[in-house]
N, C-alpha and C positions, 0 to 999 in steps of 0.2 A: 352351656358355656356362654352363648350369646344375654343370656339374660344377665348372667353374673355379670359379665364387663358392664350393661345399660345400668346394672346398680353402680355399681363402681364408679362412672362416670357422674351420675346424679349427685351423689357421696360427695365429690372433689370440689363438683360446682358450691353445691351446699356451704362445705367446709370455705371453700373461698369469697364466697362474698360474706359471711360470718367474719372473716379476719379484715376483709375491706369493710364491715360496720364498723367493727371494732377500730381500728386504726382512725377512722373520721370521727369519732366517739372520742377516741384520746385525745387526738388535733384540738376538736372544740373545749374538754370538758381542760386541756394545759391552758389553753386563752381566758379561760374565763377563770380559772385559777387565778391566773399574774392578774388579773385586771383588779380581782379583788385585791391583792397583797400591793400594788404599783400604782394603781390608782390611771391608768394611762387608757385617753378617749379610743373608741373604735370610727370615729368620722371618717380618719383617715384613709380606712379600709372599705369603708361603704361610700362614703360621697361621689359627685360624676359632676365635673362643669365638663358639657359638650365642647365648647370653645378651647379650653386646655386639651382635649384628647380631639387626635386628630391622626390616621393610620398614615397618610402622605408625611405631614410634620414629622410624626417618629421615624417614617422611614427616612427623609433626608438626615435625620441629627444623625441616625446610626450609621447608615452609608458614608458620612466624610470619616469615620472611625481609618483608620489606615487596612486594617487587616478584611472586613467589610467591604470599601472600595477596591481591594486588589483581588477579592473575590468575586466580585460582579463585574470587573474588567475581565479577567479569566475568563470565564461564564461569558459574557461576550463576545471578545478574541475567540475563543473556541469555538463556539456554534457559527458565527460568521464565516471564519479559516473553513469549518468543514461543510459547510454548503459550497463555497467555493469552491474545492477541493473535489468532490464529485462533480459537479460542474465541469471542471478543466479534465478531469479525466475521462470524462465522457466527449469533451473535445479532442483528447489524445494529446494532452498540454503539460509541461510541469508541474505537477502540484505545488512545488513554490511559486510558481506564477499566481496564482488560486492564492494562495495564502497572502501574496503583500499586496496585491488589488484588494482582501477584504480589509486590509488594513491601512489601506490608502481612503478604502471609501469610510471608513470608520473615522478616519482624521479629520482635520479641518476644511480638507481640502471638495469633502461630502458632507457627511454627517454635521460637521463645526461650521460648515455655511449654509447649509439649510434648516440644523435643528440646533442651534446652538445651545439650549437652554436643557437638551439630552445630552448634549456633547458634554458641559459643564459639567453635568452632573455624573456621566458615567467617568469620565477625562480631563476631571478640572489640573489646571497647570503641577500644584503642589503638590499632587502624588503620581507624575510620572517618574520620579526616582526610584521609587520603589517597584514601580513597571520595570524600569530600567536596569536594576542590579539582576534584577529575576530573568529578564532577557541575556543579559549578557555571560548569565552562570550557565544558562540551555547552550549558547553558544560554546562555551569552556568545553561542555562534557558534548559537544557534538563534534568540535575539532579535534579532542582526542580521538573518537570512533572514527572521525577518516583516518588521522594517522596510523589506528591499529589497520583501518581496511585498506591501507597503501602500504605494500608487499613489499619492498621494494626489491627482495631478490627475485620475484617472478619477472623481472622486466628485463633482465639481463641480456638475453636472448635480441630485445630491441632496443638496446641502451641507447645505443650509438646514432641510430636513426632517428630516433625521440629526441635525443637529446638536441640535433640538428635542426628540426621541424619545428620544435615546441621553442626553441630557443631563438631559429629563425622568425618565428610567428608574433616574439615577447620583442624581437629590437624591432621589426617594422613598424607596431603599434604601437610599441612605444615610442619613439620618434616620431610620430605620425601624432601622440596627448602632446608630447614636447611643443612640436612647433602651433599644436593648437592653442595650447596654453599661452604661448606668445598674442594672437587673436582672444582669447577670453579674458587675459590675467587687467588689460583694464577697465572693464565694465563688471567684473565678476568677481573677483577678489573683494577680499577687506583692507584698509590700506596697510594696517599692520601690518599682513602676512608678505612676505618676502618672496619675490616672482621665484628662485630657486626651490621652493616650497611647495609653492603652489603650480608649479611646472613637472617637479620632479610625481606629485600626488595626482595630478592628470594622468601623466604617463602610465602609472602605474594599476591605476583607478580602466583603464583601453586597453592593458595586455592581459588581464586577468580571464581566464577560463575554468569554467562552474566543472570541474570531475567528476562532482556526483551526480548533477546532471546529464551531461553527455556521458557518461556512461547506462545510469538509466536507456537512455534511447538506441545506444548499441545496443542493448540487452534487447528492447523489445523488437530491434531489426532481427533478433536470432543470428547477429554475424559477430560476437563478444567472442567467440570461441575459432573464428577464423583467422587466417594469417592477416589478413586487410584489420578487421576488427581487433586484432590483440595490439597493432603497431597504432590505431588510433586511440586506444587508452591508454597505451605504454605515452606517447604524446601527451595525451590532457596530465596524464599523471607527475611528469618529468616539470610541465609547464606549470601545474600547481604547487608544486615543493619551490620549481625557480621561484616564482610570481611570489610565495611566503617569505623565499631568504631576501629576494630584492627589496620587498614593502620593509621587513626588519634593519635593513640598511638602509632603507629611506626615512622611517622612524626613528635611528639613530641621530641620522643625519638632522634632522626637521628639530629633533631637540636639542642638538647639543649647541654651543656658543663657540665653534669655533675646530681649528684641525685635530690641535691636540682632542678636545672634547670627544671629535669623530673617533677618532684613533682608538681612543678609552672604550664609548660605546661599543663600540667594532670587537675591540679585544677582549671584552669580558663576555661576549656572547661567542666569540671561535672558542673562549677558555670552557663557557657551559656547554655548549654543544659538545665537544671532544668530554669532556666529564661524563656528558652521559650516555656518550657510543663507548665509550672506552673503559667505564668505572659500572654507572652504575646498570648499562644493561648486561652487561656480562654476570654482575648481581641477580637482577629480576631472570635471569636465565637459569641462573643455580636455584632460586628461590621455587621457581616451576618445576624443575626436575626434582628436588627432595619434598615437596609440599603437593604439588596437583600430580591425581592421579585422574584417569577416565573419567571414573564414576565421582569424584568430589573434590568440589574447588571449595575451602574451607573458607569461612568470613576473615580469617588472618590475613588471608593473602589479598581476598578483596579488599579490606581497610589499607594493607600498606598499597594497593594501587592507588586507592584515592587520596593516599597521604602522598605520593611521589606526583600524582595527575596535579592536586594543589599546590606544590611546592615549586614547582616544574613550571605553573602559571604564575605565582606571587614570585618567583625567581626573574622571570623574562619583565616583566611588569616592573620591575624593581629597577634590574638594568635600562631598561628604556625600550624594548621593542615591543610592548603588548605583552599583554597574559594570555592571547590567541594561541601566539606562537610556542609558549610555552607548554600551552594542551596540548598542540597538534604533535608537538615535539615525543612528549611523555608516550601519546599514542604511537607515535614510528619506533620508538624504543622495546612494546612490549612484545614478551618471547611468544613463538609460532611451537612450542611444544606444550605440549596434552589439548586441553580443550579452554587457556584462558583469554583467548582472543574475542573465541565465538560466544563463550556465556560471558562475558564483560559486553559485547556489544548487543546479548538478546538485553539485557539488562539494564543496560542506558540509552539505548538508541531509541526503542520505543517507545523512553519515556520522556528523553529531548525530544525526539520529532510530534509527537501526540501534544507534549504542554508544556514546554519551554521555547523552542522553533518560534509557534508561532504571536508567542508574544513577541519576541524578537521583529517579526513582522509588523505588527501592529505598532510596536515603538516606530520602528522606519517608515510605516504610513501616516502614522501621527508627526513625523519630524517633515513627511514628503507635502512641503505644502504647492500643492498644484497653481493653484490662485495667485502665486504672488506672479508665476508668470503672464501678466495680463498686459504684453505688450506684444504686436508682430514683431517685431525684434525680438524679442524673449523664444517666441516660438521657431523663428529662423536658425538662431541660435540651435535649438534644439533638434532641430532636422540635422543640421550641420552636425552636432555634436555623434548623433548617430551614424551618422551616413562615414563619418571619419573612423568613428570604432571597424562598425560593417566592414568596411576596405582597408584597413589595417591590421586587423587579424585573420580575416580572406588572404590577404595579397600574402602577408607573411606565408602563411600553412601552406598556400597554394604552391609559391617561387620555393619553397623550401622544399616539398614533397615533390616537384618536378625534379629538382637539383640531385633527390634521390632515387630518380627513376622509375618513380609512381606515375600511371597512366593519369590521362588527361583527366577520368571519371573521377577517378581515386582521389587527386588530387585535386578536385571540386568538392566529392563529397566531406573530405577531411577540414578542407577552407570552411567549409560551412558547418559545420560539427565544432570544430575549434571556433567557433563567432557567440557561442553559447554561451551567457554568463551567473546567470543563477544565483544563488546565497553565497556563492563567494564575493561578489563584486559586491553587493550588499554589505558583507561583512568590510570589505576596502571603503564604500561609502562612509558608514556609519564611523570607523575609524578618525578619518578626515574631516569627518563634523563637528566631530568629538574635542580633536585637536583645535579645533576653529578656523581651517585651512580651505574647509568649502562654506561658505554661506547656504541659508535657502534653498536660493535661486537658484545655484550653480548644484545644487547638491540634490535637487527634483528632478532638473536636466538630464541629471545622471544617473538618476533612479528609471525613468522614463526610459532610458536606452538601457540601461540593464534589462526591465522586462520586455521590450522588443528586439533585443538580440538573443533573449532567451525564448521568445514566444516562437520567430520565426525559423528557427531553426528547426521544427519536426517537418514543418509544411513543405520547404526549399527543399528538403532531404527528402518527403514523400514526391516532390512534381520532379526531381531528378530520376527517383526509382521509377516515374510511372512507368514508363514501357514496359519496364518485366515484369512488372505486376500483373498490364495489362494483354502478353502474352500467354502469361499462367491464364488469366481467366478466359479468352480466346482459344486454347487447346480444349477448355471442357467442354463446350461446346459440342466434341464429341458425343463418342456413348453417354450416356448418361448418368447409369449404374452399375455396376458388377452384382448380380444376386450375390454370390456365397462371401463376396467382402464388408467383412462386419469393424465398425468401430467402435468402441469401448471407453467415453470419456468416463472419469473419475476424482471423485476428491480423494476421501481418507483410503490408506492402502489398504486394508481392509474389504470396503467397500469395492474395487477394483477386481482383486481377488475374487469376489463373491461373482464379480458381475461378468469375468472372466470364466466361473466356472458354469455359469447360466451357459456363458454362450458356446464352451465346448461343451454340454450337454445336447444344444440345438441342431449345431453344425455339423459336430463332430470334425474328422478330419478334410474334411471337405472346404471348410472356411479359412480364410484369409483373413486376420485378426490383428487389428491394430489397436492399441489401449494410451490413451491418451490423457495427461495432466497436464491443467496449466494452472498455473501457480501468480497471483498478482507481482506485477514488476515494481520489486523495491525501490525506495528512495534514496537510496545509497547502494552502493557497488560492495559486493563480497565475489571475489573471482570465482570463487569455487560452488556460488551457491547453487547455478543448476544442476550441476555432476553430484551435487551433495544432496537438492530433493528428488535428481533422478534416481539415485541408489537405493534412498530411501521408502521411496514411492512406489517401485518394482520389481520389489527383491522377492516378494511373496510372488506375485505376479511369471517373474523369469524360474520361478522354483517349478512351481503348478506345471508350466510350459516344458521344462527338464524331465520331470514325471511322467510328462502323456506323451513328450516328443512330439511335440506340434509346436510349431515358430510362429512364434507374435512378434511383433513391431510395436516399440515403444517409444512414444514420444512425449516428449518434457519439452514445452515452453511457456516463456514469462508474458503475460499479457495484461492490459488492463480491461479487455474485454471478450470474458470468458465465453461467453453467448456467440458474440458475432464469431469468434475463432471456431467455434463448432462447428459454428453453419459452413462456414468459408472451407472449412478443410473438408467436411461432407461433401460437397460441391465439387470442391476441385479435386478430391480423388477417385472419384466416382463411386462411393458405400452406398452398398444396394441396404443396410440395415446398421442402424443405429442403437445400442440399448446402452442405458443410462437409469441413474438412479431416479428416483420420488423425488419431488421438491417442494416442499409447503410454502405458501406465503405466509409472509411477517403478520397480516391479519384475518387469515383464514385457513379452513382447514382441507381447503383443497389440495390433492398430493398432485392435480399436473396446474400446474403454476407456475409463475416466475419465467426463471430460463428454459426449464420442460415448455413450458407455454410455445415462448416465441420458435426455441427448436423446431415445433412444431408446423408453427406456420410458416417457418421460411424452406425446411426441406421438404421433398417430396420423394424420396427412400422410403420403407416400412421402420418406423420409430417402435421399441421397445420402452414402457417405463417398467420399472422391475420395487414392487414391493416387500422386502426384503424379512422375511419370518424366520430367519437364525439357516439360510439354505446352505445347505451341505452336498448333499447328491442329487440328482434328479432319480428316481427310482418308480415313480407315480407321476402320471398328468390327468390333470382334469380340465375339460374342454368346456366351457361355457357357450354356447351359439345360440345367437338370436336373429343376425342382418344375415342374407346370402353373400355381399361384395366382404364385408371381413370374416365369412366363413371361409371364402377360399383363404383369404391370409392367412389366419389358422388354422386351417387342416394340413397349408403345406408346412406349417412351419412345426404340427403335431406328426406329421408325416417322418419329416427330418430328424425328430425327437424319437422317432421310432426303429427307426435307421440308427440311429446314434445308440439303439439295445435298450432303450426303452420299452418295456414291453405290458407293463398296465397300463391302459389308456382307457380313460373315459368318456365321454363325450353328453354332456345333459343338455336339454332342448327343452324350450316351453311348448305344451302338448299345443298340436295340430302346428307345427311350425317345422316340423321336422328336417333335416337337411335330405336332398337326394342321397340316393345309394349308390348313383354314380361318380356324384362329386367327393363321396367317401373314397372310393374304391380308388378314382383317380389319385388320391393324394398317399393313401395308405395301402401298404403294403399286403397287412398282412389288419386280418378283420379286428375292430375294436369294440370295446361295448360302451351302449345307447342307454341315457336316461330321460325319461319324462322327468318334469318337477314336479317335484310332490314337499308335502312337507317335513319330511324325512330326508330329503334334499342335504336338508343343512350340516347333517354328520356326515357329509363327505366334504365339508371344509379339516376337519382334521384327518383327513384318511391320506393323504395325497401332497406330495412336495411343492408341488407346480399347480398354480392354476394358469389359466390363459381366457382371458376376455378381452373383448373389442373395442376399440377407443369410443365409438360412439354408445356402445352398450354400455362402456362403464359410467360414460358422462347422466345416462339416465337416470344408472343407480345411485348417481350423486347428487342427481337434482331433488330438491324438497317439494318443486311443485308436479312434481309426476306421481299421481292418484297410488297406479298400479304399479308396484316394485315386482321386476323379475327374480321370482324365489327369495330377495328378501333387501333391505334397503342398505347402505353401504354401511351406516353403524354396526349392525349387525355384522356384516361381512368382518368389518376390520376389529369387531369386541370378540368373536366366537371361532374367525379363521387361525388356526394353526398353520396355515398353507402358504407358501412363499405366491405373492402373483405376478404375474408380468401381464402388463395393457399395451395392446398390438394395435398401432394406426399402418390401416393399411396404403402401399403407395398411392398418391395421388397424381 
């Protein structure tokens, strides 16, 4: 059989490059046909002046191409955004922060003053328009996804208090751009623009608060689900719907020539707004109930969303208040029954925020030009301009949340949580640029306090929480470990499962068993998402537990740092044993790597890695032993496994290394049996469910410069084992 296929395959090659002669055989023998019958030179296909071909030249000519250039800005904008972007996440920072510093340093105000002649060419003037429409469309379809993700009947419960705090928080600071604007409007304005303009666009430009933001950082406080933390989203949330209807009546206002004008503006937007709470969402409601079922949201209903999402924005846009508002609008409209909320936002969201977002960025870093401020004036200004926002949305949230009877803490941490301004302030800058209402200068300034009210907002809220933090890590200090308490981190629920039934094999009913997911902290707020990937995540898990009657503890949280949260919650609850999956690095084929690795070196519990060969029951173990300090680690933990009705055990040894017979006897019960290695060794990789080897003994069998492999080298192991393994580091 094998020789028949080697023909076969000969045969095909054959056959194929026969049709590839043939076909260059036809090419040449049709040219030199027409050349006789047309009479036409071949120079033009063979000649070379080196001075006309030039790879630089051709590349500039095709690059000014419009389609070309918006491709290589892309490709730029992108890779820059996402270095940044881990970066800041690893500072525990906004990812938009990260995003409009790479696009601040990509602008003139970096890149365009020190490499001007790259800046031209990735960023010359006449094709940020077309930068520009492509950003503003990410924007479109990103104001919809908050609208869909702002509930607005979960908030009911806090209406009243929200509505007091957040609305308390929008007149202080506003009042507070007003009379600033009085101080900037003559050195900062353009004379054109009309101080009621450019006062009213101050104001409004100081009370705005980022909701996607600061809800992000609830989430990763784990307090999004408490009564403190649902009244501080119900707030940002209440404060960004006001801050959109205010800016749409300041837009009104900004454009129109006069009372009547106002009036008009004004009326034709109460007239679409009521059209669409009153007509057409009671529509898109019946639309969901006879068309979307569980399992299928049809392209019908997708298309008429994105025919209502654009109608909805060329409607607002029309009348005069932005095509913003009209997204955001379309999004508060769509129906919360079957599932078209959640696949309309797996569906847009991650493809606004991945490649629309941050060109949006990149335009505001390109518009943010830093350099024109090059005066101490200029920069005083700017301190001021901060130091005003900071204390006007503080004082507000703060006298507001006192007024409601929020403790002094509360109503600290809420001031400062409300001070956070993000991509929406952004989105108000850009607005007002747009209009011609901020210059430059004024419009850097502003940019400049948007990302330090946004920056300092995790910091001020982490040096408030320190003490309890610092208690938490002060009580461990006790005991250190509990032996039979095991935790159980996980990704896929599958994996969890499996790794769940390792460890009631080990323990049996003896162990304390907590199983643990965390999940990255989105960039946008879905209220329900952790209840949603804890259901998810644990259902096999809480099934398995139902079955044996043994309680596990499950925990769900959002983190941007999966590693360090292992380590931290090992530590502080004191697991005497950790077991966790395999992890290969991105350029190697090491399985303890990565966050296996550091786990590693930052606990000192007995760490479990578990290599996963389809495991089912534990029925069989096989004992690898080489060191005596992780033979005791594994014989107790073969011992347990034996307790647990385990009752084939095996135990292989390299000859003349033998384990004592009392350090068996102490761990095991009941007598097991002993192998020398031999070379017949190796069919007892498929005999047996479990294996068990020792972290330093596996490290050998991994090393390539180790002469002598014990019983055989880890290729082997991992080409010929059927055996599920687990690699035991014992405590340190």
């Amino acid at each position: 059989m094998g020789n028949l296929n080697q023909s076969n395959e000969r045969k095909q090659i054959f056959i194929y490059f026969l049709f590839l002669f043939l076909f260059l055989f036809g090419v040449w023998f049709a040219f030199h046909l027409a050349k006789n019958i047309f009479e036409f030179s071949e120079s033009t296909l063979t000649s070379y002046n080196p001075e006309e071909f030039s790879i630089w030249k051709n590349f500039l000519t095709k690059i000014h191409h419009p389609i070309p250039q918006l491709f290589l800005q892309i490709l730029v904008v992108l890779s820059f955004a996402r270095i940044f972007v881990i970066l800041f996440r690893k500072l525990h920072q906004p990812t938009v922060v990260g995003e409009v510093l790479a696009g601040i340093l990509l602008g003139p105000s970096c890149v365009g003053l020190f490499f001007p002649e790259v800046f031209h060419i990735i960023f010359p003037k006449e094709s940020l328009t077309g930068l520009q429409i492509v950003s503003q469309f990410g924007l479109i379809i990103f104001m919809f996804v908050i609208g869909m993700e702002l509930d607005v009947g979960i908030f009911k419960e806090k209406i009243r208090t929200a509505i007091f705090i957040s609305h308390g928080s929008i007149v202080v600071s506003f009042l507070g751009g007003l009379f600033l604007a009085i101080y900037l409007y003559p050195k900062f304005a353009n004379p054109e623009i009309r101080f009621i303009d450019f006062g009213l666009f101050i104001g409004i430009s100081m009370s705005i608060a980022a909701f996607p933001v600061l809800a992000r950082i609830i989430q990763e406080k784990g307090i999004s689900k408490s009564d403190f933390g649902f009244t501080i989203i119900t707030c940002a949330a209440v404060d960004d719907v006001s801050a959109w209807v205010l800016l749409a009546v300041i837009i009104s206002i900004i454009q129109s020539n006069g009372i009547i004008s106002i009036f008009l503006h004004l009326l034709f937007t109460l007239i679409y707004i009521l059209f669409t709470v009153y007509i057409l969402q009671p529509f898109l409601t019946r639309v969901s109930k006879i068309y979307i079922t569980q399992e299928v949201i049809g392209r019908g209903v997708l298309s008429l969303v994105v025919i209502i999402l654009i109608s909805s924005a060329l409607t607002t846009e029309m009348i005069g208040i932005h095509a913003l508002f009209g997204a955001f609008l379309a999004g508060v409209i769509m129906p919360n029954t079957g599932e078209l909320r959640r696949v309309l936002t797996e569906k847009l969201e991650d493809f606004s925020a991945v490649l629309l977002l941050p060109l949006f960025f990149a335009y505001t870093g390109l518009r943010t030009e830093i350099i024109s401020l090059d005066s101490w004036y200029s920069w005083k200004v700017c301190g001021i301009v901060i130091c005003s926002a900071i204390l006007g949305k503080f004082g507000g949230s703060f006298i507001s949340a006192r007024l409601v009877g929020m403790s002094l803490k509360e109503s600290t941490t809420l001031g400062i949580l409300m001070n956070t301004r993000g991509l929406m302030e952004l989105v108000v800058l850009n607005i007002g640029y747009d209009l011609g209402i901020l210059n430059k200068e004024i419009f850097a300034i502003m940019v400049i306090m948007a990302l330090v009210t946004t920056l300092i907002t995790g910091p001020l809220t982490k040096l408030l929480h320190k003490s309890e933090s610092k208690l938490i890590i002060e009580s461990d200090s006790l005991p250190q470990i509990i032996p039979n308490k095991v935790l159980i981190p996980f990704g896929p629920p599958k994996a969890g499962e499996t790794l769940f039934k390792v460890a009631l094999s080990i323990f049996g009913t003896e162990g304390k068993y907590s199983t643990l997911h965390l999940t990255p902290i989105p960039d946008s707020l879905v209220l329900d998402t952790l209840e949603t990937i804890q259901k998810t995540n644990f259902e096999g898990i809480l099934k398995i537990s139902k079955e044996k009657n043994i309680p596990v503890q499950t925990i769900c949280k959002m983190t941007d740092s999966v590693t360090q949260d292992i380590i931290d919650i090992t530590k502080q609850d004191r697991y005497g044993f950790v077991l966790m999956g395999a992890a290969k690095s991105i350029f190697g084929e090491n399985v303890i790597s990565g966050k296996v690795e550091n786990i590693l070196s930052e606990v000192n519990c007995k760490v479990g890695i578990f290599l996963d060969r389809g495991f089912e029951e534990l029925h069989s173990l096989l004992i690898y032993y080489k060191y005596p300090v992780e033979g005791d680690c594994l014989f107790q933990l073969g011992g347990l496994i034996q307790k647990s009705g385990t009752k084939e055990i095996n135990l292989v040894y390299e000859k003349g290394n033998e384990p004592s017979e009392d350090s068996l006897r102490r761990y095991f019960s009941k007598s097991i049996r002993t192998t020398a290695t031999s070379k017949q060794s190796k069919k007892l990789l498929s005999k047996y469910s479990l294996v068990l080897v020792g972290y330093n003994h596996w490290l050998e069998i991994s090393s390539n410069s180790t002469e002598e492999k014990f019983l055989f080298d880890k290729n082997e192991w991992e080409q010929e084992s059927s055996s599920s393994i687990l690699i035991v580091r014992a405590e340190i």
